[in-house]
The first five atom37 places (N, CA, C, CB, O) and aatype in JSON, in Angstrom:
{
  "aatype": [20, 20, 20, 20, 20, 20, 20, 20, 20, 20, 20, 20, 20, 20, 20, 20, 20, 20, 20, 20, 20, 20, 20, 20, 20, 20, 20, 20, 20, 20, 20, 20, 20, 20, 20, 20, 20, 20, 20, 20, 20, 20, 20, 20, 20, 20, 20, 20, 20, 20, 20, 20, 20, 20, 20, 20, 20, 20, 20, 20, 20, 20, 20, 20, 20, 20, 20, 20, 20, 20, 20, 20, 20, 20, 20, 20, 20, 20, 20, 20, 20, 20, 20, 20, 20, 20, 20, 20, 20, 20, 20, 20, 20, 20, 20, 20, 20, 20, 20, 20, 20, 20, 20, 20, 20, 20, 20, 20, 20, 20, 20, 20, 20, 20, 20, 20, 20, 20, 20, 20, 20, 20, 20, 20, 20, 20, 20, 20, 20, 20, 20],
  "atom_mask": [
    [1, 1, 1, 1, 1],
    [1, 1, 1, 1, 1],
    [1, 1, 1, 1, 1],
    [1, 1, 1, 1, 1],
    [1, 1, 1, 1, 1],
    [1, 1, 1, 1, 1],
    [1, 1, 1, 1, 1],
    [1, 1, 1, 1, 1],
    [1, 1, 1, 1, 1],
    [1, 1, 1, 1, 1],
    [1, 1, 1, 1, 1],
    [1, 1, 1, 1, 1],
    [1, 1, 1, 1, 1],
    [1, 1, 1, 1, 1],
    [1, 1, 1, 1, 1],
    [1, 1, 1, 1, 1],
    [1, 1, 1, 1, 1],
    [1, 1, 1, 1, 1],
    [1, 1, 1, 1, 1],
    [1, 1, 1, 1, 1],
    [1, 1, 1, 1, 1],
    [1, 1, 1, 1, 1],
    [1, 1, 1, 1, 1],
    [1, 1, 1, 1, 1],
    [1, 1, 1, 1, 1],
    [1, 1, 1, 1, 1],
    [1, 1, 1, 1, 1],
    [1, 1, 1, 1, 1],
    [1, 1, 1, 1, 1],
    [1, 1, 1, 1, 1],
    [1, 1, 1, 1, 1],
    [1, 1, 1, 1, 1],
    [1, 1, 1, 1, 1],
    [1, 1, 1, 1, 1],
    [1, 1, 1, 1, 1],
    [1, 1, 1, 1, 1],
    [1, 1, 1, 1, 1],
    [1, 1, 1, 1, 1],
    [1, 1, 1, 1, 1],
    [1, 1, 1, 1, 1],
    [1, 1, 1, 1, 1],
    [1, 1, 1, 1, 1],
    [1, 1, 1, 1, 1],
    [1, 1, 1, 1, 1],
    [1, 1, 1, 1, 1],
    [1, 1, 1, 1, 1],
    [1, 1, 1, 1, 1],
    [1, 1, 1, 1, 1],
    [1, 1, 1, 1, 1],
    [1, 1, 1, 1, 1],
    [1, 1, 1, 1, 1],
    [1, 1, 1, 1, 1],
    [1, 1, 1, 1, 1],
    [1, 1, 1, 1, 1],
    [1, 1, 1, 1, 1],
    [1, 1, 1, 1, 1],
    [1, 1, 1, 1, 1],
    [1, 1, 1, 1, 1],
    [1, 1, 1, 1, 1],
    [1, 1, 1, 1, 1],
    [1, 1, 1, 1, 1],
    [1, 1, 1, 1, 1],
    [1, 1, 1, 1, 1],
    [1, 1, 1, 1, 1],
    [1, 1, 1, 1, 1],
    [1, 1, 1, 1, 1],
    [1, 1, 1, 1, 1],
    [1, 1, 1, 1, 1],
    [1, 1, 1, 1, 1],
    [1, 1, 1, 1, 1],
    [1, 1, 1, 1, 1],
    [1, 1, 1, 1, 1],
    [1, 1, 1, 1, 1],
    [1, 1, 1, 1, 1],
    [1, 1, 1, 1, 1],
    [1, 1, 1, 1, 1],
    [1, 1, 1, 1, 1],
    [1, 1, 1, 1, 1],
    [1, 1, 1, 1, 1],
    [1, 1, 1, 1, 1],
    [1, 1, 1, 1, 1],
    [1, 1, 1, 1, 1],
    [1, 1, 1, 1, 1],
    [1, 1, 1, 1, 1],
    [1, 1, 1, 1, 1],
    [1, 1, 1, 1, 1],
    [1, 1, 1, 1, 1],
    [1, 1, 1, 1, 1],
    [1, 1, 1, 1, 1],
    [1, 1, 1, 1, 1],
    [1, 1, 1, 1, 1],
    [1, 1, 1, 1, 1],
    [1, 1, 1, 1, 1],
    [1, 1, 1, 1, 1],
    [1, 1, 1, 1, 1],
    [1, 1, 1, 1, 1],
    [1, 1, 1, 1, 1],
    [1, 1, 1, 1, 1],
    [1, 1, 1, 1, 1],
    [1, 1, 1, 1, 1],
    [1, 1, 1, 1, 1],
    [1, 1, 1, 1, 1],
    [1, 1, 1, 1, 1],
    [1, 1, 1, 1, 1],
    [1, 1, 1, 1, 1],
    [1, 1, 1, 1, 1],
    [1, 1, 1, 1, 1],
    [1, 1, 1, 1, 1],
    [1, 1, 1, 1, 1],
    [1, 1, 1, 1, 1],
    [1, 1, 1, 1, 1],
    [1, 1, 1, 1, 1],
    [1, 1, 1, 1, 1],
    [1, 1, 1, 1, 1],
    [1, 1, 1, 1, 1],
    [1, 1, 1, 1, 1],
    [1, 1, 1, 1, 1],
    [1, 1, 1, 1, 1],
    [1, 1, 1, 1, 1],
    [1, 1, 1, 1, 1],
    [1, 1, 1, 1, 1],
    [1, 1, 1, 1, 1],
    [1, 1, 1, 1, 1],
    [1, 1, 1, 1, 1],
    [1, 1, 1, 1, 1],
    [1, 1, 1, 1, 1],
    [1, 1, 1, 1, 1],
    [1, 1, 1, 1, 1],
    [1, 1, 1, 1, 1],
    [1, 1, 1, 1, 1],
    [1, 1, 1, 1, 1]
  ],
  "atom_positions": [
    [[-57.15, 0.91, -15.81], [-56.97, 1.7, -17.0], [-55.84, 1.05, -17.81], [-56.65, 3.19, -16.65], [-54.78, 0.7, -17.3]],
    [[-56.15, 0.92, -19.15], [-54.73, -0.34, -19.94], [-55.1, 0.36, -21.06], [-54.86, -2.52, -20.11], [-56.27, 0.73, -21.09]],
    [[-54.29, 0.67, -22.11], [-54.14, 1.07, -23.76], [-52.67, -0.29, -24.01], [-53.48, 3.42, -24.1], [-51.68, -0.61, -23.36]],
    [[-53.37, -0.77, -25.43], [-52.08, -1.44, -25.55], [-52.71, -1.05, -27.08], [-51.64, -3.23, -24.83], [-53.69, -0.47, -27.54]],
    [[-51.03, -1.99, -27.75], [-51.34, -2.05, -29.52], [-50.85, -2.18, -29.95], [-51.65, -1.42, -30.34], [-50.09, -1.21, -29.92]],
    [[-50.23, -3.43, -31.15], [-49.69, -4.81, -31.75], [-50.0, -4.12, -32.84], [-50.34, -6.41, -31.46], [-51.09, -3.64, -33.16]],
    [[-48.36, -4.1, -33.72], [-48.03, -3.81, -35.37], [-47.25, -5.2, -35.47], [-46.92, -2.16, -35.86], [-46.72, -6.06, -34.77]],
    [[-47.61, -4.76, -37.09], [-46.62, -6.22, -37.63], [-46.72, -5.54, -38.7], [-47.13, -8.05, -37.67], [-47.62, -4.82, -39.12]],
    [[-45.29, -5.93, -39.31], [-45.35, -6.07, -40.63], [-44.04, -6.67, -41.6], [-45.71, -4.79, -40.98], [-42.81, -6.69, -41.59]],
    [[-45.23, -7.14, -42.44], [-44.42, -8.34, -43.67], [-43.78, -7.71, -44.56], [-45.37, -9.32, -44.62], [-44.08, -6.52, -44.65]],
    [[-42.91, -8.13, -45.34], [-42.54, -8.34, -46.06], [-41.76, -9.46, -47.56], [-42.47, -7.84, -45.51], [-40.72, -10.05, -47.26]],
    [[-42.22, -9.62, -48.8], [-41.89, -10.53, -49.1], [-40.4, -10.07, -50.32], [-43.23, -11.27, -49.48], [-40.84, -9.56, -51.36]],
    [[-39.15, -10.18, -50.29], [-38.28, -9.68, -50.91], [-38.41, -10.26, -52.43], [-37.08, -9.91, -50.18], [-38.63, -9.52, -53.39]],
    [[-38.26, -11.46, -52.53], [-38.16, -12.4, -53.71], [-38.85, -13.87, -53.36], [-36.53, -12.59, -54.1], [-39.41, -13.81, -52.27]],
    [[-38.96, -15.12, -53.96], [-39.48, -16.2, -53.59], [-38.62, -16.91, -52.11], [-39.46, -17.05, -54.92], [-39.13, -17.61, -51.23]],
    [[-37.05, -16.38, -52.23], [-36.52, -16.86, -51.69], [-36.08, -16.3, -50.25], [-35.88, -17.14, -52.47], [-35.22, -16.68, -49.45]],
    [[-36.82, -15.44, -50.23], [-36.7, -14.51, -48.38], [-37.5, -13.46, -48.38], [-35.08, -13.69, -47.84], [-37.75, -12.58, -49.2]],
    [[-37.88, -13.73, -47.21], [-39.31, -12.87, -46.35], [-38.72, -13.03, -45.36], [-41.01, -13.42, -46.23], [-38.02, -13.97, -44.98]],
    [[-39.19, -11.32, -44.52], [-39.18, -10.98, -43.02], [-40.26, -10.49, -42.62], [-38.23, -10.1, -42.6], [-40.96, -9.8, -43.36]],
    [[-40.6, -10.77, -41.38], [-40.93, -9.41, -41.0], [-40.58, -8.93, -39.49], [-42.4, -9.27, -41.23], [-39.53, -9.13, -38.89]],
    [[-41.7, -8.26, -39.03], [-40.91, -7.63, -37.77], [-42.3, -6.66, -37.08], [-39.24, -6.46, -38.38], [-42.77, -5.61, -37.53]],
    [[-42.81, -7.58, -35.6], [-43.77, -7.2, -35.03], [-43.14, -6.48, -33.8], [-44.69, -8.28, -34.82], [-42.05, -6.85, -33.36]],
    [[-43.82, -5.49, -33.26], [-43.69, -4.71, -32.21], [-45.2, -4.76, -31.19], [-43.28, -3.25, -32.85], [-46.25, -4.62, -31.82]],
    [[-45.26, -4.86, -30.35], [-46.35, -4.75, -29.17], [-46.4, -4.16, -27.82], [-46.63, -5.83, -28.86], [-46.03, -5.04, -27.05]],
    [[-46.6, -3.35, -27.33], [-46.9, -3.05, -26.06], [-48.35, -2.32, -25.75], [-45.8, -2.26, -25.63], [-49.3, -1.87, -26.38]],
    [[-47.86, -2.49, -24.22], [-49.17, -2.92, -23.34], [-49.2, -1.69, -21.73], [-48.86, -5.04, -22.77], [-48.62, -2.15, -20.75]],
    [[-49.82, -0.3, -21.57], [-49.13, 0.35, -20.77], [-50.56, 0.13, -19.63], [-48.5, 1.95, -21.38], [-51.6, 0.29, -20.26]],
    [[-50.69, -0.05, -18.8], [-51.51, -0.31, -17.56], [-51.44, 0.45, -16.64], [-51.34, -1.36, -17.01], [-50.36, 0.99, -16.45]],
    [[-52.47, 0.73, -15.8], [-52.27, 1.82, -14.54], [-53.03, 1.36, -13.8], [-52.56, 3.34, -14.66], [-54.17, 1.38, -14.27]],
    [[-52.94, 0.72, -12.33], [-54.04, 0.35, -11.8], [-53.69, 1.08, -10.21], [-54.29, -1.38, -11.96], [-52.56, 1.3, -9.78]],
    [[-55.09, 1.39, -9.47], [-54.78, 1.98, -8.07], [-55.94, 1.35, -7.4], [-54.73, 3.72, -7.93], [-57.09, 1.13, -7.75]],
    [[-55.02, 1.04, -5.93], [-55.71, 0.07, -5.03], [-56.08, 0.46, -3.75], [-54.97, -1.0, -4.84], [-55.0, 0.07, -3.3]],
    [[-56.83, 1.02, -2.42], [-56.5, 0.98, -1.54], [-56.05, -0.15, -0.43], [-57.11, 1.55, -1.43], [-56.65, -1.2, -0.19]],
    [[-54.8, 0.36, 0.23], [-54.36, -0.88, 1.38], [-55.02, -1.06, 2.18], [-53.3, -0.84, 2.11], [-54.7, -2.09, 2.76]],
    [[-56.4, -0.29, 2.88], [-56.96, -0.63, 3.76], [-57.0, 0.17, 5.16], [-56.58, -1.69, 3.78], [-57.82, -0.07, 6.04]],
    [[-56.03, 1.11, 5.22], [-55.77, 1.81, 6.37], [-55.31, 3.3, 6.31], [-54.85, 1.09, 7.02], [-54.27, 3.58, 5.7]],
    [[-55.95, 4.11, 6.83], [-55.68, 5.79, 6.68], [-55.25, 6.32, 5.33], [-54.48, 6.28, 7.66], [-54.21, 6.97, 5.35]],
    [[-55.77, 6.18, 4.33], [-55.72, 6.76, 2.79], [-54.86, 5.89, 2.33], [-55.21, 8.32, 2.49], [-55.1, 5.96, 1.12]],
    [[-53.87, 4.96, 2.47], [-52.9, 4.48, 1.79], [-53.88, 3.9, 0.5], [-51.94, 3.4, 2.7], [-55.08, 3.66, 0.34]],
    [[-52.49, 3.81, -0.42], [-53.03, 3.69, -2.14], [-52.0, 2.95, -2.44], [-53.17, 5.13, -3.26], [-50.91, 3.3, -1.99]],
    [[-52.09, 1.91, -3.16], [-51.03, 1.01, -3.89], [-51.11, 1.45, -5.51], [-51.42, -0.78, -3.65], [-52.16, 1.32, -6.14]],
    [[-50.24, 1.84, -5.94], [-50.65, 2.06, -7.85], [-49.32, 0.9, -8.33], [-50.26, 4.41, -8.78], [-48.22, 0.64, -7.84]],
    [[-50.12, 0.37, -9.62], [-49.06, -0.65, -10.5], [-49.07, -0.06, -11.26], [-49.22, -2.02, -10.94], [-50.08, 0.6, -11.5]],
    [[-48.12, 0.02, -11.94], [-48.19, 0.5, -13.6], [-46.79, -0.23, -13.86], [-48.2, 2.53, -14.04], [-45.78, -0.45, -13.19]],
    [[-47.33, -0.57, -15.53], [-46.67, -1.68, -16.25], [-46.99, -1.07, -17.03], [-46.87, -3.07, -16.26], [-47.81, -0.16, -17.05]],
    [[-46.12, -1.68, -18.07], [-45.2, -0.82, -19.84], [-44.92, -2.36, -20.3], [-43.01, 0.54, -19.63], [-44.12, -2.23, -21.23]],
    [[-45.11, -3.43, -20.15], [-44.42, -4.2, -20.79], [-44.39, -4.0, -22.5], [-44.89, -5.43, -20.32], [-45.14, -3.18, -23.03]],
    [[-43.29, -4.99, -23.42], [-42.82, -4.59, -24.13], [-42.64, -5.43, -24.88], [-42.14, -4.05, -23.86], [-42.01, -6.3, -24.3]],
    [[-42.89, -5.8, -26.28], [-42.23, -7.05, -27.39], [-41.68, -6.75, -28.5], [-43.15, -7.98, -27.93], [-41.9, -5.64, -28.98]],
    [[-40.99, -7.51, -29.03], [-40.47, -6.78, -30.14], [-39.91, -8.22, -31.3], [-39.07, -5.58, -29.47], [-39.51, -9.24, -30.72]],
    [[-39.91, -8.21, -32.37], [-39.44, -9.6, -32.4], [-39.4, -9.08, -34.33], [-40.77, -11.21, -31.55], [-40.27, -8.43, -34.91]],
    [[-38.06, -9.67, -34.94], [-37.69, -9.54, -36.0], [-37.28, -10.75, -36.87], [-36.88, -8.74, -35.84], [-36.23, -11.23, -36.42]],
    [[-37.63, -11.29, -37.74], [-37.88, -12.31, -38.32], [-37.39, -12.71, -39.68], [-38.96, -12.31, -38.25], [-38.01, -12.16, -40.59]],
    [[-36.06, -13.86, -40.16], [-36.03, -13.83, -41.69], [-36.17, -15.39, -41.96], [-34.55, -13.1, -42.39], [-35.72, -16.26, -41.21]],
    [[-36.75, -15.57, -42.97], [-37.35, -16.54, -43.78], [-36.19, -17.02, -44.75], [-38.65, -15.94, -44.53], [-35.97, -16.11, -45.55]],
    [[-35.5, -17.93, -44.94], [-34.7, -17.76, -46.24], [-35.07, -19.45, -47.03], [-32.69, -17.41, -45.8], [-35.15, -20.4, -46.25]],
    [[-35.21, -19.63, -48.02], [-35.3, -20.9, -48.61], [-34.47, -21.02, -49.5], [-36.42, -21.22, -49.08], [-34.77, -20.65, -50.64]],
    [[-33.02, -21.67, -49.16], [-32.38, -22.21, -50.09], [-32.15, -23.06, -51.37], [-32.07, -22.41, -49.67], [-31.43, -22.69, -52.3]],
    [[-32.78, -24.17, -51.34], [-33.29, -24.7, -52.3], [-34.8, -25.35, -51.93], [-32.27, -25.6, -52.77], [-35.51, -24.91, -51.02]],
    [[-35.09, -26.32, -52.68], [-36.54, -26.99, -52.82], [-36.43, -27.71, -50.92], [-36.61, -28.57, -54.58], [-37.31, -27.55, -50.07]],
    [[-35.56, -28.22, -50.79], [-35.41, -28.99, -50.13], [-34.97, -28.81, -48.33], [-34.7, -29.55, -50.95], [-35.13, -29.54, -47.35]],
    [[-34.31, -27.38, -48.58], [-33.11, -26.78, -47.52], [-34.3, -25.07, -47.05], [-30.89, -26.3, -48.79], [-34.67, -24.23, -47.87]],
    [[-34.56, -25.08, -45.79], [-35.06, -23.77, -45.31], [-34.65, -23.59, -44.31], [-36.29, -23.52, -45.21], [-34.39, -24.5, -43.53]],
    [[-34.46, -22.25, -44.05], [-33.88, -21.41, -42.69], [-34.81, -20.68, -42.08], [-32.75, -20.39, -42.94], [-35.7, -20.3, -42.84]],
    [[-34.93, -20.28, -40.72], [-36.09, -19.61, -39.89], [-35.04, -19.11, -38.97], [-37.44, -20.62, -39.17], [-34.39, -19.96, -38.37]],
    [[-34.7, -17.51, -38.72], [-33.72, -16.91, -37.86], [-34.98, -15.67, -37.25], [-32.07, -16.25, -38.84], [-35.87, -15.02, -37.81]],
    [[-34.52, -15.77, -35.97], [-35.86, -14.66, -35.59], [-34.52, -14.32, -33.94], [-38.34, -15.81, -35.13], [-33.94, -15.09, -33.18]],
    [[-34.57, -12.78, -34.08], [-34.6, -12.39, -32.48], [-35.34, -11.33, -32.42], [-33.24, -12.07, -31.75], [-35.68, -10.47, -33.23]],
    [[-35.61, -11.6, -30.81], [-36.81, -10.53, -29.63], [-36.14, -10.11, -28.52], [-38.25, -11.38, -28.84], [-35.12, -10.49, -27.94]],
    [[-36.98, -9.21, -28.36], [-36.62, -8.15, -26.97], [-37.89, -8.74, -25.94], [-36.83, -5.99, -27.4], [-38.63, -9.22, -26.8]],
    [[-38.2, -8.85, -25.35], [-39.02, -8.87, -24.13], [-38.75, -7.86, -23.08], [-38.91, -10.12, -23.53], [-37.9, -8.14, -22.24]],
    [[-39.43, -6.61, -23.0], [-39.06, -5.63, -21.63], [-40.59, -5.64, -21.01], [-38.37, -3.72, -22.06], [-41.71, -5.58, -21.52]],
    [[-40.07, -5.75, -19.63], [-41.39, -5.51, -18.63], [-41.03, -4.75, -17.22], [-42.08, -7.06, -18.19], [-40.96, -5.2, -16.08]],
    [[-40.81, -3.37, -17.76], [-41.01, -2.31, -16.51], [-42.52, -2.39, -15.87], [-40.76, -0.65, -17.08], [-43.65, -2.36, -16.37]],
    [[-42.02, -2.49, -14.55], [-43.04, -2.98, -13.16], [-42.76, -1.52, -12.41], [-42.36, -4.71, -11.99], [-41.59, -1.12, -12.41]],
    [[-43.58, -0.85, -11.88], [-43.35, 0.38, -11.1], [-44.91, 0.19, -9.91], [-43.31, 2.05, -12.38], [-46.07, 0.53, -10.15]],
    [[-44.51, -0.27, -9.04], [-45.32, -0.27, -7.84], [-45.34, 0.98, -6.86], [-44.91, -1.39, -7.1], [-44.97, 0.45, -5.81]],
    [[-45.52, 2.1, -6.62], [-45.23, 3.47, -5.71], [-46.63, 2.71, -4.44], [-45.72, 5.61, -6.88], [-47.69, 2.22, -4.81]],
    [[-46.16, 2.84, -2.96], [-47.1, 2.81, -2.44], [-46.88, 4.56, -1.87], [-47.2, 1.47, -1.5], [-45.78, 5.1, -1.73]],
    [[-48.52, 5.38, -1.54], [-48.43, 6.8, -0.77], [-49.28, 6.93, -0.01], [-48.49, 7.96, -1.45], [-50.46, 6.87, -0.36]],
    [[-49.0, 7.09, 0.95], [-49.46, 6.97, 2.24], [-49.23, 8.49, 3.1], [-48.65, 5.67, 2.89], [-48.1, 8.98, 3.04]],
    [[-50.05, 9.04, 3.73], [-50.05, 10.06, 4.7], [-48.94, 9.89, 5.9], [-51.46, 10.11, 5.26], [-48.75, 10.68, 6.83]],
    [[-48.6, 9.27, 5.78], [-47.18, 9.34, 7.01], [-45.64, 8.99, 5.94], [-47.41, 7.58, 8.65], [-45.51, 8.22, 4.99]],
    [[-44.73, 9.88, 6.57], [-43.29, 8.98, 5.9], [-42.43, 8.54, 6.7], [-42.34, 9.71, 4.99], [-41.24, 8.84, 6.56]],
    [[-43.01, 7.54, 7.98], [-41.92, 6.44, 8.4], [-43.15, 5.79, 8.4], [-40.79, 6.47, 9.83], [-44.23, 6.35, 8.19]],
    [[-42.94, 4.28, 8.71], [-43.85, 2.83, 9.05], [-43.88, 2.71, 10.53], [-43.11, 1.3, 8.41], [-43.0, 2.75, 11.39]],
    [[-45.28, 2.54, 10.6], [-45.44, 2.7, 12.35], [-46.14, 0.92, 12.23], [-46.96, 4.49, 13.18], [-46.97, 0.37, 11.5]],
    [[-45.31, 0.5, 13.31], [-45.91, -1.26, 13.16], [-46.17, -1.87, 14.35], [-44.84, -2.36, 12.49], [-45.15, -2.17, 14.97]],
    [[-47.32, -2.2, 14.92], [-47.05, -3.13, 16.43], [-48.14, -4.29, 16.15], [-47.48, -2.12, 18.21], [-49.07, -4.29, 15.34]],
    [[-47.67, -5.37, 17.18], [-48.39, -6.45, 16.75], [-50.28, -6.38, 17.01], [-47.63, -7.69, 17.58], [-51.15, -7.01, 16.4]],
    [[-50.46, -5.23, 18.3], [-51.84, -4.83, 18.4], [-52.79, -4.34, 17.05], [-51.76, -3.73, 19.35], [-53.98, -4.63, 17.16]],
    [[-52.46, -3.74, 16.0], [-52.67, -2.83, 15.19], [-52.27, -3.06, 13.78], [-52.15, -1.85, 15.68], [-51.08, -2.76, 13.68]],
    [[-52.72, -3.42, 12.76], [-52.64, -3.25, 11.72], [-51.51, -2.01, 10.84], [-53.87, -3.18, 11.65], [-51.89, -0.9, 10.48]],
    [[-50.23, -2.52, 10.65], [-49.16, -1.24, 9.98], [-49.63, -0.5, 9.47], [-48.2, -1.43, 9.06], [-50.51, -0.76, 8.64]],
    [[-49.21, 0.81, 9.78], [-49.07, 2.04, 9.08], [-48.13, 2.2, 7.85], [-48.66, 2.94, 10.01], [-47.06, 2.73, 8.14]],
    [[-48.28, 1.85, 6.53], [-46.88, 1.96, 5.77], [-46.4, 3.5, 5.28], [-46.99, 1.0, 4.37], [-47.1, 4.5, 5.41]],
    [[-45.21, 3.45, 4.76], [-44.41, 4.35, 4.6], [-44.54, 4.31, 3.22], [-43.14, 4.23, 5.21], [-44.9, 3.21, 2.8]],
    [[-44.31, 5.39, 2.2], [-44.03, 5.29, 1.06], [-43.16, 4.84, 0.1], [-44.09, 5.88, 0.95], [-42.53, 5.42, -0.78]],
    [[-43.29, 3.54, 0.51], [-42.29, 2.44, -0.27], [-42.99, 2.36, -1.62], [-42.18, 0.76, 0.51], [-44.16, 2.61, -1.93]],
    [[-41.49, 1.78, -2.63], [-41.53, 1.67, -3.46], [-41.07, 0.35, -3.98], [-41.19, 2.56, -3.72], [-40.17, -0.1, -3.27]],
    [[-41.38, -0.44, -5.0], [-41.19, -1.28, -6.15], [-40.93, -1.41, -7.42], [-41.75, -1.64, -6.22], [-41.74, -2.07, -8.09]],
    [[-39.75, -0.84, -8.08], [-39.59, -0.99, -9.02], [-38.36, -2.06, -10.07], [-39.67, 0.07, -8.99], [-37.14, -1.91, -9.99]],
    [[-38.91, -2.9, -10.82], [-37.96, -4.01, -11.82], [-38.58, -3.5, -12.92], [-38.1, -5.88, -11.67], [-39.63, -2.99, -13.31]],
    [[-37.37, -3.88, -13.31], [-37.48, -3.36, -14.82], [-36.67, -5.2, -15.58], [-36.12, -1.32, -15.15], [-35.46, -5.36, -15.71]],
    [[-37.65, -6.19, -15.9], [-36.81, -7.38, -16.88], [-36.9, -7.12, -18.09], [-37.28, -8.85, -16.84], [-37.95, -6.82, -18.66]],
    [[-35.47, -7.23, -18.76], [-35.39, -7.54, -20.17], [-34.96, -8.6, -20.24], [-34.71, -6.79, -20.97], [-34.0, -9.05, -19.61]],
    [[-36.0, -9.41, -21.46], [-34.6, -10.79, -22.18], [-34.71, -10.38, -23.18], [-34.71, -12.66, -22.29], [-35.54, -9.55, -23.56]],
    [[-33.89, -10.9, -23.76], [-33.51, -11.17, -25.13], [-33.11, -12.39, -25.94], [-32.67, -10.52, -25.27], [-32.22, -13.14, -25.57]],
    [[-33.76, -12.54, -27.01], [-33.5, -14.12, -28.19], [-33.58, -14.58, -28.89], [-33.64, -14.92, -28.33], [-34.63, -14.29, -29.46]],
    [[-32.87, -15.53, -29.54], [-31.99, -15.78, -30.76], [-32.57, -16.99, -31.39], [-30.4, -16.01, -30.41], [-32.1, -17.95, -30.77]],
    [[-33.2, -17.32, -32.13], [-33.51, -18.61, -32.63], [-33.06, -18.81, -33.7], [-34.67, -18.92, -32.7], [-33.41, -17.91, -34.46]],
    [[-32.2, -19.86, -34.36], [-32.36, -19.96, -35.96], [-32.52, -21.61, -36.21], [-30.84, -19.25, -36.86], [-31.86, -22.4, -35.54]],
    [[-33.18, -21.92, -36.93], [-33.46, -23.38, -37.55], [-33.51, -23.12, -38.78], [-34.73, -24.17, -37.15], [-33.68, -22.13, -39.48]],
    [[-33.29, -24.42, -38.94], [-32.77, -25.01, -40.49], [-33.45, -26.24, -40.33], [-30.94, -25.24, -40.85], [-33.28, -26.97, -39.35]],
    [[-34.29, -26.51, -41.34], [-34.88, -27.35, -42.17], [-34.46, -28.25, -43.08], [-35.47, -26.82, -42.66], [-33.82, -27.66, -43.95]],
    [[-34.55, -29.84, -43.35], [-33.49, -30.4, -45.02], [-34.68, -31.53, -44.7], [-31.05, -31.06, -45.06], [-34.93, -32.21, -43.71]],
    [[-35.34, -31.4, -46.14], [-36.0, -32.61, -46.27], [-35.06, -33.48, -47.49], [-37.69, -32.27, -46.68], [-34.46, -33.04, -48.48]],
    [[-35.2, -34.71, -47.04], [-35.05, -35.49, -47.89], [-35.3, -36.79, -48.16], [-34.31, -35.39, -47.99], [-34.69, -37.7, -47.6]],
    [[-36.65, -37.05, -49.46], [-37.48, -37.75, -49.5], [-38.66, -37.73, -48.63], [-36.95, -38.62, -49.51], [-39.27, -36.68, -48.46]],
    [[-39.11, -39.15, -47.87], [-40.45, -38.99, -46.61], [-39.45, -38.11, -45.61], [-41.2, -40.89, -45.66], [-40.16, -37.64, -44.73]],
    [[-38.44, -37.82, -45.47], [-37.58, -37.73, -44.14], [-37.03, -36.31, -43.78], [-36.31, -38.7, -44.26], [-36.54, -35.71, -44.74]],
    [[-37.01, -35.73, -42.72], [-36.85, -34.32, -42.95], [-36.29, -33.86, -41.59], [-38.23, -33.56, -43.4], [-37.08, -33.83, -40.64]],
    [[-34.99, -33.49, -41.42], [-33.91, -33.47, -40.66], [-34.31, -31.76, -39.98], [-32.33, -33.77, -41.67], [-34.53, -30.85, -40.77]],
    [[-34.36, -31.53, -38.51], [-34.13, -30.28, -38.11], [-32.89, -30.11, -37.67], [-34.95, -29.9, -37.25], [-32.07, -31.01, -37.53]],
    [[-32.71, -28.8, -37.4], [-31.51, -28.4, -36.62], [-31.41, -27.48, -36.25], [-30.56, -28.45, -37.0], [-31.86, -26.7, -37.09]],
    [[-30.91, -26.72, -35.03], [-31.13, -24.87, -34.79], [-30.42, -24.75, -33.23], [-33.31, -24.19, -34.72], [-29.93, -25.57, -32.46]],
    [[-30.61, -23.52, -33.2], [-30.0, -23.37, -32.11], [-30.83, -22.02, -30.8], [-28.46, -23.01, -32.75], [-30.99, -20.98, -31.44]],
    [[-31.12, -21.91, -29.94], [-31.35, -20.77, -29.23], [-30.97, -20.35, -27.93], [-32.37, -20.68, -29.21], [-30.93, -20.82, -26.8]],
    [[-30.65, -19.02, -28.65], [-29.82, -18.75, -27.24], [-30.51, -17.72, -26.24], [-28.3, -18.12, -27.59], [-30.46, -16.66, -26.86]],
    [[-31.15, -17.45, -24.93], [-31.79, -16.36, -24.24], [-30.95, -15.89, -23.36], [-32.98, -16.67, -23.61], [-30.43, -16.69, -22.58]],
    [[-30.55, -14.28, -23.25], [-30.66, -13.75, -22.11], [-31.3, -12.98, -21.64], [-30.01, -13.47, -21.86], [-31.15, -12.69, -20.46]]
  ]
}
């Protein structure tokens, strides 16, 4: 079971700067059996985008591109199982316990470049930083 759904939107201020700024997520639910006395594995994921964007053109020659994003991806794994301790021997296939899995990653990041043409020749430069 998954619903997701991606906005964007532009904007143009003057000739000389445009942004815009897209948002996306993606929410998932999936359930599995482990194989042994009712146990059920469920995933569910939320991941997450986000990303904001400015355009600037200084002169004919000179352009800038500055953009930062979010990246979040909450992970929630629940296993439930009819027993609550783990019964384990090497004869027998484990019994699990109702363990859990949950991360939650965010990054986050920074890009900006700069553009300079001059003549056939056309110089980059920028910088990015992620955490």
């Amino acid at each position: 079971n998954e619903d997701s759904w991606l906005f964007r939107l532009d904007h143009r201020f003057n000739e000389r700067n445009t942004i815009y700024a897209r948002a996306g997520r993606d929410v998932s639910f999936t359930s599995a059996p482990l194989g042994n006395l009712l146990d059920t594995q469920q995933i569910i994921t939320h991941p997450a985008n986000y990303v904001l964007a400015w355009q600037h053109t200084f002169s004919l020659h000179v352009f800038n591109d500055a953009r930062f994003g979010i990246n979040r991806v909450p992970y929630h794994n629940p296993q439930a199982t009819v027993f609550p301790v783990e019964i384990d021997t090497d004869a027998f296939e484990a019994l699990n316990n109702s363990a859990t899995d949950h991360e939650i990653g965010t990054t986050f990041g920074y890009i900006d470049n700069l553009a300079i043409s001059h003549g056939r020749h056309t110089f980059k430069t920028g910088i990015e930083v992620r955490r």
